[in-house]
C-alpha positions as CSV (number, residue, x, y, z in Angstrom):
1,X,0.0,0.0,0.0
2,X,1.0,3.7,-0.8
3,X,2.0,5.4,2.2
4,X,0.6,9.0,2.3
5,X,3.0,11.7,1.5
6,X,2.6,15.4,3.1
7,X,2.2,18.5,0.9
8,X,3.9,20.8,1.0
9,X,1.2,23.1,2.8
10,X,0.3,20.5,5.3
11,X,4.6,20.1,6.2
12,X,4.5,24.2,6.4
13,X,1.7,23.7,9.3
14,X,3.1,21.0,10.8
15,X,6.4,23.1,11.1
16,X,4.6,26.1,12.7
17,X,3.1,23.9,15.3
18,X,6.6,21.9,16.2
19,X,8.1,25.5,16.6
20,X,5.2,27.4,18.2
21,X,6.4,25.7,21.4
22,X,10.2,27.8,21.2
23,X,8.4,30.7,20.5
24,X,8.0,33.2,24.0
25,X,4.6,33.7,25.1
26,X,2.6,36.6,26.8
27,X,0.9,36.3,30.4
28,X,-2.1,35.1,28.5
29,X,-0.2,32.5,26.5
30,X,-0.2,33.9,23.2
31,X,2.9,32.9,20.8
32,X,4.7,36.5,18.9
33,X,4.1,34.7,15.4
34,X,6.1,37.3,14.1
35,X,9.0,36.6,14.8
36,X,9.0,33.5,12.4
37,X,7.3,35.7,9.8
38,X,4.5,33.2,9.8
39,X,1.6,35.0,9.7
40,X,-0.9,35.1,6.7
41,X,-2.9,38.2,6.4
42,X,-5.9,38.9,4.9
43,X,-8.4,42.0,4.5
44,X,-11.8,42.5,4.7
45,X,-12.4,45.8,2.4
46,X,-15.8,44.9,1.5
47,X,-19.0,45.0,3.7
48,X,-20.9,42.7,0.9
49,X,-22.3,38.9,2.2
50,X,-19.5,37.2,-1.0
51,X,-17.1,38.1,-2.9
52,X,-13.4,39.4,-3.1
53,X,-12.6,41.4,0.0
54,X,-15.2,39.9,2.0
55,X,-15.3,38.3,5.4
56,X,-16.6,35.3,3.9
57,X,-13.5,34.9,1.8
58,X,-11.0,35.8,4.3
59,X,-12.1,33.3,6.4
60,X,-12.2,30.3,3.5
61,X,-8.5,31.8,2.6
62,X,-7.7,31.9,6.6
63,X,-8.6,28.3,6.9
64,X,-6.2,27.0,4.1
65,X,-3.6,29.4,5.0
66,X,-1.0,26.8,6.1
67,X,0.3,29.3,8.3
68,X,-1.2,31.7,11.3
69,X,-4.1,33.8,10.2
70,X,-4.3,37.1,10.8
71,X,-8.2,38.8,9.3
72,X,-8.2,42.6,9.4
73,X,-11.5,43.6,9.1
74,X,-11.3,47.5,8.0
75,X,-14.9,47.7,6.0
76,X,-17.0,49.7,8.4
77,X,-20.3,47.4,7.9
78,X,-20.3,44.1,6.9
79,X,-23.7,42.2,6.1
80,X,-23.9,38.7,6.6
81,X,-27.3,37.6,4.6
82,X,-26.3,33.8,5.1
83,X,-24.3,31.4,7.1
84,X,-20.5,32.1,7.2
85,X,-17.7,29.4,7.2
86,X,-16.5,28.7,10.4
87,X,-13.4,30.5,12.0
88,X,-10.8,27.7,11.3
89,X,-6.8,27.6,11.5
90,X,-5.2,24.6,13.1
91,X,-2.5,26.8,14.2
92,X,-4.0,29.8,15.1
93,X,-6.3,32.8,14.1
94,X,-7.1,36.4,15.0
95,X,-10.0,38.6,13.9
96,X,-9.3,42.5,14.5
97,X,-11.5,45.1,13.8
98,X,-9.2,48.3,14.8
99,X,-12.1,50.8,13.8
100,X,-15.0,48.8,15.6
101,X,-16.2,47.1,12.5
102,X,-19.9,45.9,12.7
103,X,-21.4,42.7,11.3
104,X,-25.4,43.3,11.1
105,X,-26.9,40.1,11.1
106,X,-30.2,41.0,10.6
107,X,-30.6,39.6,7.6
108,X,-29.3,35.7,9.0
109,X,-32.3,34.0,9.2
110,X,-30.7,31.3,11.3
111,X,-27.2,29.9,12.9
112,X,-24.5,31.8,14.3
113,X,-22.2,34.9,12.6
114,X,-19.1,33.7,14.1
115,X,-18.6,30.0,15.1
116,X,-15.4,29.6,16.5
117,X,-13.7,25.8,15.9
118,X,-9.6,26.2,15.9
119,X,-8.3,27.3,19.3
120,X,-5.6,29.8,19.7
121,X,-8.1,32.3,18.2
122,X,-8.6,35.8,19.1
123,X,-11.5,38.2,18.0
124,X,-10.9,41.7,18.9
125,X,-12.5,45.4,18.1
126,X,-15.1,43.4,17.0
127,X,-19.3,44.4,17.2
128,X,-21.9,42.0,16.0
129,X,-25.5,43.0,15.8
130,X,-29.1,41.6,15.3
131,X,-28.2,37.4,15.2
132,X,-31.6,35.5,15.4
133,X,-28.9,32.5,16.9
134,X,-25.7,33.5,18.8
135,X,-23.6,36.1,17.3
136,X,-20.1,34.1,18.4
137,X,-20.3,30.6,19.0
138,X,-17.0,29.2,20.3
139,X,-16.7,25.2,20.5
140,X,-13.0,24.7,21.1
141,X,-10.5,26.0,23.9
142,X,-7.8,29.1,24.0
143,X,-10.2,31.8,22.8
144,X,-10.0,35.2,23.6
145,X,-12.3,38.0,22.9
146,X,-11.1,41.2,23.4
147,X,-13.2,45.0,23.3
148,X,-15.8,42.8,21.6
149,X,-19.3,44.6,21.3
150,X,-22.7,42.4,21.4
151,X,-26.1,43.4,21.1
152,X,-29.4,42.5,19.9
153,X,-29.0,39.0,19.6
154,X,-30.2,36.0,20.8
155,X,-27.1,34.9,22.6
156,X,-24.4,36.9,22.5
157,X,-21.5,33.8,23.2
158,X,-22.3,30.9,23.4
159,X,-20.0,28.7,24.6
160,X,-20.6,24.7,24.6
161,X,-18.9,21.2,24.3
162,X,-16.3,20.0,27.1
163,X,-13.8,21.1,25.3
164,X,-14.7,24.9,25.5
165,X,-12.9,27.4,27.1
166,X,-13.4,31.0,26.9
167,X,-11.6,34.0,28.1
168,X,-13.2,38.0,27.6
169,X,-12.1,41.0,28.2
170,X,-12.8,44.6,28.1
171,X,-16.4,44.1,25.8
172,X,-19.8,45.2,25.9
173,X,-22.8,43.0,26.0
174,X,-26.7,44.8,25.2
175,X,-30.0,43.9,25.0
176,X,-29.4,40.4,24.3
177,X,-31.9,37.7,25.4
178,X,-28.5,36.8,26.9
179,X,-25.1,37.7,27.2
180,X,-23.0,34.6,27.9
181,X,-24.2,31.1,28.0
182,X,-22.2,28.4,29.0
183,X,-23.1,24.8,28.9
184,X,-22.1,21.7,30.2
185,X,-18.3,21.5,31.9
186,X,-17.3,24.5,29.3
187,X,-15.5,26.7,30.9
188,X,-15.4,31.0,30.5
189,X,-13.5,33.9,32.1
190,X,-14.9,37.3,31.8
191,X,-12.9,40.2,33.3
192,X,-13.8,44.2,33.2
193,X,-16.8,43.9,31.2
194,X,-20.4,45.5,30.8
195,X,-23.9,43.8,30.8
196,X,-27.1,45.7,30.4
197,X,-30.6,45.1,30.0
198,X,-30.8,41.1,29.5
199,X,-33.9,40.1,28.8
200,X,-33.5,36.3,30.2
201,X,-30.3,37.2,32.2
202,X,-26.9,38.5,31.6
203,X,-24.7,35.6,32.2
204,X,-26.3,31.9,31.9
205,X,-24.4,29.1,33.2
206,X,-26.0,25.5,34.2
207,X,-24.5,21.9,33.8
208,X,-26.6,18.7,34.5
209,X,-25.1,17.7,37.2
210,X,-23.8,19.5,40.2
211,X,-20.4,20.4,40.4
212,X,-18.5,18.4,43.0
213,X,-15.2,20.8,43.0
214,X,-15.7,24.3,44.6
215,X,-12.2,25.4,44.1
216,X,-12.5,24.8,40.1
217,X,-14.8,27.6,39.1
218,X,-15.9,26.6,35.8
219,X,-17.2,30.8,35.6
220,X,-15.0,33.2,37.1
221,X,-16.0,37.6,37.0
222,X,-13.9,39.9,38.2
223,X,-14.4,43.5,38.2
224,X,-17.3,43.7,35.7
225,X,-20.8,45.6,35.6
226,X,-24.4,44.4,35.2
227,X,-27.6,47.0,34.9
228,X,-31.0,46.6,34.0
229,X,-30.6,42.8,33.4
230,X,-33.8,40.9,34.4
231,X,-31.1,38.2,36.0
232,X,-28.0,39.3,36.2
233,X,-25.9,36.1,36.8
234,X,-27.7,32.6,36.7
235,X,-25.5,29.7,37.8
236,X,-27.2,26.1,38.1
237,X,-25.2,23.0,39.3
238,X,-21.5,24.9,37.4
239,X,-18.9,26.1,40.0
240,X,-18.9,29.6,40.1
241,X,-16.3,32.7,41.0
242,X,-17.4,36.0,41.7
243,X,-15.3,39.0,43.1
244,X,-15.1,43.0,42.3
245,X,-18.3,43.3,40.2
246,X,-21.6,45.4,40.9
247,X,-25.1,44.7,40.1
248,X,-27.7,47.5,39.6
249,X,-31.0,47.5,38.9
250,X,-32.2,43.7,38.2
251,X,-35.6,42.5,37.8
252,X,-35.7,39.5,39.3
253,X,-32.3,39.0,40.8
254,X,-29.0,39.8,40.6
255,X,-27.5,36.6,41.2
256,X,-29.3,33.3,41.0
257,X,-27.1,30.4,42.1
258,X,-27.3,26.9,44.1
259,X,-23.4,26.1,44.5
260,X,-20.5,25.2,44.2
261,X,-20.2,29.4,44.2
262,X,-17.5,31.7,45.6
263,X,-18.8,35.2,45.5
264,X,-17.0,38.5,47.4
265,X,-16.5,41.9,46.9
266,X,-19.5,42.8,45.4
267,X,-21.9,45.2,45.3
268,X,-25.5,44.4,44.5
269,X,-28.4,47.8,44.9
270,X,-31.5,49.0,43.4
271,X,-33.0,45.2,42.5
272,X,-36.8,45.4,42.3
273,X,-36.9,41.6,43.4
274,X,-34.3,39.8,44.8
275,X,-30.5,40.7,45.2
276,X,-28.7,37.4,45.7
277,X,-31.2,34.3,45.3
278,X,-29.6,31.1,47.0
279,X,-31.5,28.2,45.6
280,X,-31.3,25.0,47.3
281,X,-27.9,23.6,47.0
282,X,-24.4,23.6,48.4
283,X,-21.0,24.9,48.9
284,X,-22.3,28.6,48.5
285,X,-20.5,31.5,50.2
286,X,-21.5,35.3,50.0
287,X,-18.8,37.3,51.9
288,X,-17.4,40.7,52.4
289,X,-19.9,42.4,49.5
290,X,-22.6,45.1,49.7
291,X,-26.3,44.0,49.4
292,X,-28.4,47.6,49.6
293,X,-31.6,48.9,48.4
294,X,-33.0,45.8,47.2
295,X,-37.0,44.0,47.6
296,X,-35.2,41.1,49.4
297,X,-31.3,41.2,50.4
298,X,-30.5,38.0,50.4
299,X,-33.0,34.9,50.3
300,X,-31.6,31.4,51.1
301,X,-33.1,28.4,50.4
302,X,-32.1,24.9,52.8
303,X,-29.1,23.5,51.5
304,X,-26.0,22.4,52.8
305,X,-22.4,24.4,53.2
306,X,-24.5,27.8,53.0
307,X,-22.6,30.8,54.0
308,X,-23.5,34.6,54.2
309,X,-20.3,36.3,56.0
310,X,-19.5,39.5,56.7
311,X,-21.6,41.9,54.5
312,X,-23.2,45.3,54.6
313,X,-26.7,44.2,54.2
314,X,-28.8,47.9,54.4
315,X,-31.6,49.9,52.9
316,X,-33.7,46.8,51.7
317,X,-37.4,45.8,52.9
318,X,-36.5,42.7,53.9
319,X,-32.5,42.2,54.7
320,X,-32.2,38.6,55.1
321,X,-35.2,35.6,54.5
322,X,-34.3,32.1,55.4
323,X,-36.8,29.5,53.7
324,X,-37.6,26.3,55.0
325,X,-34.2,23.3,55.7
326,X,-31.8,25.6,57.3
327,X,-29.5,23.8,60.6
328,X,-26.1,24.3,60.8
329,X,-25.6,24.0,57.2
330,X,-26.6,27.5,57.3
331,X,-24.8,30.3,58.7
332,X,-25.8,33.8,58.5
333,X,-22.9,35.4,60.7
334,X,-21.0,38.5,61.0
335,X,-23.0,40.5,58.9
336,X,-24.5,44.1,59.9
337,X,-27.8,44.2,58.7
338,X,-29.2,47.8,59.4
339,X,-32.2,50.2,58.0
340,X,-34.3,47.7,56.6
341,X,-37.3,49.0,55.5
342,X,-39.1,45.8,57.5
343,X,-37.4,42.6,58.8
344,X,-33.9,42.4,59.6
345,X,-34.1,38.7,59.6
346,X,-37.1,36.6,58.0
347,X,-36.7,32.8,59.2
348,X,-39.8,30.7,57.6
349,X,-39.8,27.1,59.0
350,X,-35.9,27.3,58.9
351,X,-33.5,26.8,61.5
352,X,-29.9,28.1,60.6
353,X,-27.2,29.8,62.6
354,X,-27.3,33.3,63.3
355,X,-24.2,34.6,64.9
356,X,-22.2,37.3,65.8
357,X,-24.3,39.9,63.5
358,X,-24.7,43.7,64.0
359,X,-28.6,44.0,63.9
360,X,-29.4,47.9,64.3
361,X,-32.2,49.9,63.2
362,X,-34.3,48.1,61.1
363,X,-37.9,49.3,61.0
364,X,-39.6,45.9,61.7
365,X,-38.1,43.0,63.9
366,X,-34.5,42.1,64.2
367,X,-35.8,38.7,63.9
368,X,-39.3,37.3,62.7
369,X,-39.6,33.7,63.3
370,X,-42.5,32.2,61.3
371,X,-44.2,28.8,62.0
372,X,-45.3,27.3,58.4
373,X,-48.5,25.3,58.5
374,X,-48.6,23.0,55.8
375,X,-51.7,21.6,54.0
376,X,-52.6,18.1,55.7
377,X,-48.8,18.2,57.1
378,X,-47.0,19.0,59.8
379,X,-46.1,22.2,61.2
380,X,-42.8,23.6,60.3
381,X,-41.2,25.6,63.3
382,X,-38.4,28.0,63.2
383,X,-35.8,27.1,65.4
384,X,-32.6,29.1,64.7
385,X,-29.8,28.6,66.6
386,X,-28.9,32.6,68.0
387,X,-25.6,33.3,69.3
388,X,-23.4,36.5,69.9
389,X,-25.9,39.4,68.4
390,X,-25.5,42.7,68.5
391,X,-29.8,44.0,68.3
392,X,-30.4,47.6,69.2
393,X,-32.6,50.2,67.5
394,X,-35.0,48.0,65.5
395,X,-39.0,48.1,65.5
396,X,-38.5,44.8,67.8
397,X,-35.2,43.9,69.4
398,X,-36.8,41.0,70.7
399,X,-37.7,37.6,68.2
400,X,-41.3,38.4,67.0
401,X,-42.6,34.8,66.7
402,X,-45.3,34.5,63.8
403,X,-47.4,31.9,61.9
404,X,-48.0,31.4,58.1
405,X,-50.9,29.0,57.6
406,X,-50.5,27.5,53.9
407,X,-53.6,28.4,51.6
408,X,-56.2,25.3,50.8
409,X,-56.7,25.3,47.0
410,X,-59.9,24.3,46.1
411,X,-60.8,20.9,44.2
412,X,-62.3,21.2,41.0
């Protein structure tokens, strides 16, 4: 039998990727290319759908490049009226829009603008408008988006598959259904970027099946900005990492999570529902952040390794609600928890600790303790374990104990 001989394309690649290792990297990993001279550039002049100069023909030509592909997109506006190839290099590919380019997708009936299959790819400068689908789909790992700009779409990134790993910075996501969606055990970083008015939420991450490792956030934030999202941050069973970020004016919460989560040094104001939701779960800690101005502080469900320490909880109606489950796996300790429009605390047949909190001046009760009555069930008393509280100033200083009878629904 013949064996198979390389081209001479195919031995350029496989040369670039035997030498990409001697090459020095940036912080972020990325290889100067440069100084091998093996980069492959090609310009997007034209803001047609096909043709010469077009972003559809850069990309064919980037995938066949035999060499790191570098696409400068200079055409102002580019129209994409059907389905583009997919960004492909096996050795690398960056998409840079130095004037803030825009692809208007409006015309796609279907499918994403950008789906992202090589890794080592970087899209930067970059704003993509309109996509009935996601406007950047990325299905591989070691891509970067950079000043990216997303809005109007159905999902601005979606990242999925295993295999997925995402990292953005510095961009702009607005008026999506949603931002950022990350599925399964993919994996995304987003640093020092902006999410506004979400319709579904800002940032959508769940897995089928709870993550077991707390310490391996699968989605880490730092330092970024949500407002006017109607969620900002939903994570479901996918480790989460949360610090240096502020979340304004959400509809029905600001943060949404059931474990393994790590979130600090936020600031979370001006939510017409919830500020941090806690759904039943595990391994959840909420530490050192600012929850003000909110419906409902915080609200935690039962769960197990649940931990709200050390926040400035002020200004809400209710600061803190505790819902049913509770025990030890609950602590609500060290927090001050002042000028609450009602209830400092609101424990509903729950039982966690409460410890070592500053409790001052809240307009209703330090503490409300509420019996639930179930339907046909037994009674549900609150029975938290109260130790080392500071309580001056409020409507009541001492536990108001309370009952909620469950509604009968009528049979048909």
């Amino acid at each position: 039998m013949t064996r198979p001989v390389a081209t001479g394309t195919q031995w350029g690649a496989i040369a670039a990727l035997v030498v990409a290792a001697l090459l020095p990297a940036t912080s972020s990993g990325r290889r100067d290319w440069s100084l091998l001279g093996s980069v492959r550039t090609f310009r997007v002049v034209s803001g047609a759908d096909a043709g010469p100069g077009t972003l559809r023909q850069a990309l064919i030509d980037a995938a066949r490049a035999g060499a790191f592909a570098r696409i400068n997109v200079i055409a102002s506006r580019v129209t994409v009226d059907s389905p583009l190839p997919p960004a492909l290099n096996p050795i690398g590919l960056e998409i840079v829009a130095s004037g803030g380019s825009e692809l208007d997708a409006r015309q796609l009936p279907a499918g994403a603008v950008l789906d992202i299959l090589t890794p080592h790819t970087l899209v930067r400068g970059l704003r993509i408008t309109g996509a009935a689908d996601a406007a950047i789909r990325v299905r591989t790992g070691q891509v970067r988006l950079e000043r990216v700009r997303i809005g109007s779409s159905l999902v601005g990134v979606d990242v999925v598959g295993d295999a997925a790993e995402l990292s953005v910075r510095g961009s702009d996501f607005e008026d999506n259904a949603t931002g950022l969606r990350v599925v399964g055990n993919a994996r995304a970083e987003i640093h020092e970027s902006h999410f506004r008015s979400h319709g579904e939420a800002a940032i959508w991450s769940v897995a089928p099946v709870a993550a077991v490792l707390p310490g391996d956030a699968r989605l880490q934030l730092s330092g970024c900005t949500f407002h006017s999202d109607h969620i900002g941050v939903v994570a479901l069973n996918a480790s989460v990492a949360i610090v240096d970020s502020r979340f304004e004016a959400a509809g029905e919460a600001a943060l949404l999570v059931n474990g393994p989560a790590r979130v600090s040094r936020i600031r979370v104001s001006g939510n017409s529902s919830y500020g941090v939701l806690i759904e039943p779960g595990a391994n959840v800690s909420i530490e050192a952040s600012e929850i003000d101005n909110n419906a409902v502080g915080v609200r935690v469900a039962e769960g197990r390794a649940i931990r709200v320490h050390r926040n400035s909880i002020h200004g809400n109606v209710f600061g803190v609600v505790s819902l049913f489950g509770g025990g030890p796996a609950v602590e609500l300790s060290g927090n001050t928890v002042s000028a609450q429009r009602a209830d400092a605390f609101y424990v509903l047949g729950s039982s966690p600790l409460i410890t070592a909190n500053q409790i001052l001046a809240n307009m209703g009760a330090a503490l409300r303790l509420v019996t639930y009555v179930p339907v046909g069930r037994p009674e549900i008393v609150s029975r938290p374990t109260l130790e080392g509280n500071t309580i001056s100033g409020n409507g009541s200083d001492e536990p108001l104990r309370d009952r909620l009878v469950a509604p009968r629904v009528a049979k048909p």
